[in-house]
N, C-alpha and C positions, 0 to 999 in steps of 0.2 A: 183343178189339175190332178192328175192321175202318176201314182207313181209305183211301177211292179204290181201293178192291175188292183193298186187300193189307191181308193180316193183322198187325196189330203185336207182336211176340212180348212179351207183359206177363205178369208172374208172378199178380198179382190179388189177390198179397200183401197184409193189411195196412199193415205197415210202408212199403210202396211207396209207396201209392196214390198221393199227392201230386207225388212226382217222375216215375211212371208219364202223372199226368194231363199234367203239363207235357211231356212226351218224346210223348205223343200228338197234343197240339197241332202240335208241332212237325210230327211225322208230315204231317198234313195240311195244311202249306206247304211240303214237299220235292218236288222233281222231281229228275229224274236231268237238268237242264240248270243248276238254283241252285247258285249259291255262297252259303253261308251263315259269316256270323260270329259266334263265340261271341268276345261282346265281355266280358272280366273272365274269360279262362278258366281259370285255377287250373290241376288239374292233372287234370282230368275234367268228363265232360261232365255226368254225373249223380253219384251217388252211390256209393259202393262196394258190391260183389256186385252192379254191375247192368251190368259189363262186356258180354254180349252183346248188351242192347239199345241201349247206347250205341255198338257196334259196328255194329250195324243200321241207328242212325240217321245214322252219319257214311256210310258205305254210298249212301245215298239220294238222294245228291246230287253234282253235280260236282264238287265243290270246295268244304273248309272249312278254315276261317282260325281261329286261335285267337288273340287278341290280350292282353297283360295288362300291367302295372308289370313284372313280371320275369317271362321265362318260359325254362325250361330244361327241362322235360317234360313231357307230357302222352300220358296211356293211349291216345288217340283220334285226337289232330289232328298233324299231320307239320308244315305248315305257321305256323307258331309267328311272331308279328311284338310286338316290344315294342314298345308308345306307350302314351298316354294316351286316354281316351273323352272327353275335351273338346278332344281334336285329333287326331280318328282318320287314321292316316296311308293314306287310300285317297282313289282318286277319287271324283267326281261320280256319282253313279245307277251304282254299280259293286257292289254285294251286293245280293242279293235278298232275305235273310233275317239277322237279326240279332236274338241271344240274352243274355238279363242275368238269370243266372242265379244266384238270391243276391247280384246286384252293386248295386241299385238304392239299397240301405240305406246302401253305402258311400259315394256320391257327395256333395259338396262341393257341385257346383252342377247337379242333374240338367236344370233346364231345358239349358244347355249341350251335356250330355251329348248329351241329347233332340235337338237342332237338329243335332248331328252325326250323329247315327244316319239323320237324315229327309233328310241332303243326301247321305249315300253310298248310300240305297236307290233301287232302280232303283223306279219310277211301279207301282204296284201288290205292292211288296214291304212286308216285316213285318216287324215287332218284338216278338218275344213276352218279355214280364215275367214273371220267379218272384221274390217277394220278399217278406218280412216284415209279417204285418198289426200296425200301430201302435195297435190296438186291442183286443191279443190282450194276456192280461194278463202273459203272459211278457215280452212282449216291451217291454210300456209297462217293468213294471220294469226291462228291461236298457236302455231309453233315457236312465232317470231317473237307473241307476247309474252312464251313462257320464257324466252331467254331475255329478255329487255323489263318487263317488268314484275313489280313487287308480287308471288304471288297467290296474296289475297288481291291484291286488284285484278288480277285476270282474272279470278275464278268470281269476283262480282260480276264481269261483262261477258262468263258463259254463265250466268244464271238468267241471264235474261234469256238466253235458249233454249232452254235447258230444264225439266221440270222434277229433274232429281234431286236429294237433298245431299246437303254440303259433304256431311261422311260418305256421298257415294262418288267424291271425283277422287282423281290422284293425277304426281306428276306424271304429264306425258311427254315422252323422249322422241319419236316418228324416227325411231333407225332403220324399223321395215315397210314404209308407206308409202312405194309405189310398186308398180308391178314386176320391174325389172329387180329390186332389191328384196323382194321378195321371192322370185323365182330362184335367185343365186344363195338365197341365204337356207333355203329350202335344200336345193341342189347340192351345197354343202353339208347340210347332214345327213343326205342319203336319201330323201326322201323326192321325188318325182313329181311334177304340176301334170297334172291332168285336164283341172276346169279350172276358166278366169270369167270373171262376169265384172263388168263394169255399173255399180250401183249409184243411182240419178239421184238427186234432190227432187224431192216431189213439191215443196214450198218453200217461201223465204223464213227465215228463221226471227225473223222483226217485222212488225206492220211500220214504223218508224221510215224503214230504211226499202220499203217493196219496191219501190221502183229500182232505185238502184240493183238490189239483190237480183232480179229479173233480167237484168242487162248479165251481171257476173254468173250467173246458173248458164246463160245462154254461153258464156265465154268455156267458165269451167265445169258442164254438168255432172263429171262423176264425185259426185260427195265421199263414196265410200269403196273399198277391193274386197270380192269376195273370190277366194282360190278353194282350192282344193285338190291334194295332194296326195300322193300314196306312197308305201312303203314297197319296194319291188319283192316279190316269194323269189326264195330259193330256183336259179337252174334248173 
């Protein structure tokens, strides 16, 4: 894939695709003059075995910021600042680009969130969203389980999907995970949709349950929302 006449080095992978599509996007809101924030940034930019193109992509721009609750490494970003995304510690119209990348599920109060993000992009900067479709049937169950049950028992039955370690989950709330709840909660802080993509499951997430899983992908194939938004310039 080619983006602004530079090639993106993507493997074309199945297993990728999803985090591939999102790191393209990306792609095509980098310059070599952006600062970009990867706001909720864990401890990578994408996913693991995809260190060179998230080496590419921190590359592409002048300066990236990785912000989180707690941060003490990251494969990608040097520049590492703790705070919160409902009191992002930057100035006014000071990032060009801004990333929430599996974060959007965790938030408390995303409108909040949202109105911080719209006040530190500079007038014509973005916000691209990867995050959880709440109408994917994995995921309606893992919302229903976090309200029903104990949860260390639900975070046993996402470990089986799951190849992260236990300090890399948290609670998740799904106040913004559909598409329509997302365009208004966006819309409400000023900030404008531009691009929506509907992200697929590419496998069952159990060999246990494949048959079944196969029937429910064909029912509800978007697993995941990827948007992307902008801040309108001045008149």
């Amino acid at each position: 894939m080619e983006c602004s006449d530079v090639k993106i080095p993507l493997s074309g992978a199945k297993w990728a695709a999803n985090s591939e599509a999102y790191a393209s996007l990306i792609a095509e809101h980098l310059t070599p003059a952006s600062t970009w924030l990867d706001a909720g940034c864990g401890w990578g930019l994408l996913e693991d075995d995809m260190e060179p193109l998230e080496n590419w992509l921190a590359g592409r721009c002048r300066r990236i910021l990785g912000l989180d609750l707690a941060v003490t490494r990251h494969r990608n970003i040097r520049l590492l600042v703790q705070g919160s995304l409902n009191g992002l510690p930057f100035a006014d119209s000071s990032v060009d680009l801004v990333t929430f990348n599996m974060v959007a599920e965790h938030l408390d109060d995303p409108a909040k969130a949202f109105a911080e993000v719209a006040r530190c992009l500079s007038p014509g900067g973005v916000l691209i969203i990867k995050t959880p479709n709440l109408g994917h049937y994995a995921v309606l169950g893992n919302a229903i389980a976090s309200k029903v049950m104990p949860e260390s028992w639900r975070l046993r039955m996402v470990y089986g999907s799951d190849g992260r370690k236990a300090e890399d989950f948290f609670p998740v709330r799904y106040k913004a995970n559909t598409m329509r709840a997302l365009a208004r909660l966006l819309g409400e802080s000023g900030l404008r949709v531009h691009k929506t993509f509907a992200l697929r499951q590419q496998a069952p997430f159990f060999h246990k349950t494949r048959t079944l899983e196969k029937l429910l992908m064909k029912i509800t194939p978007t697993t995941g929302l990827l948007v992307c938004a902008h801040k309108p310039s001045p008149a």
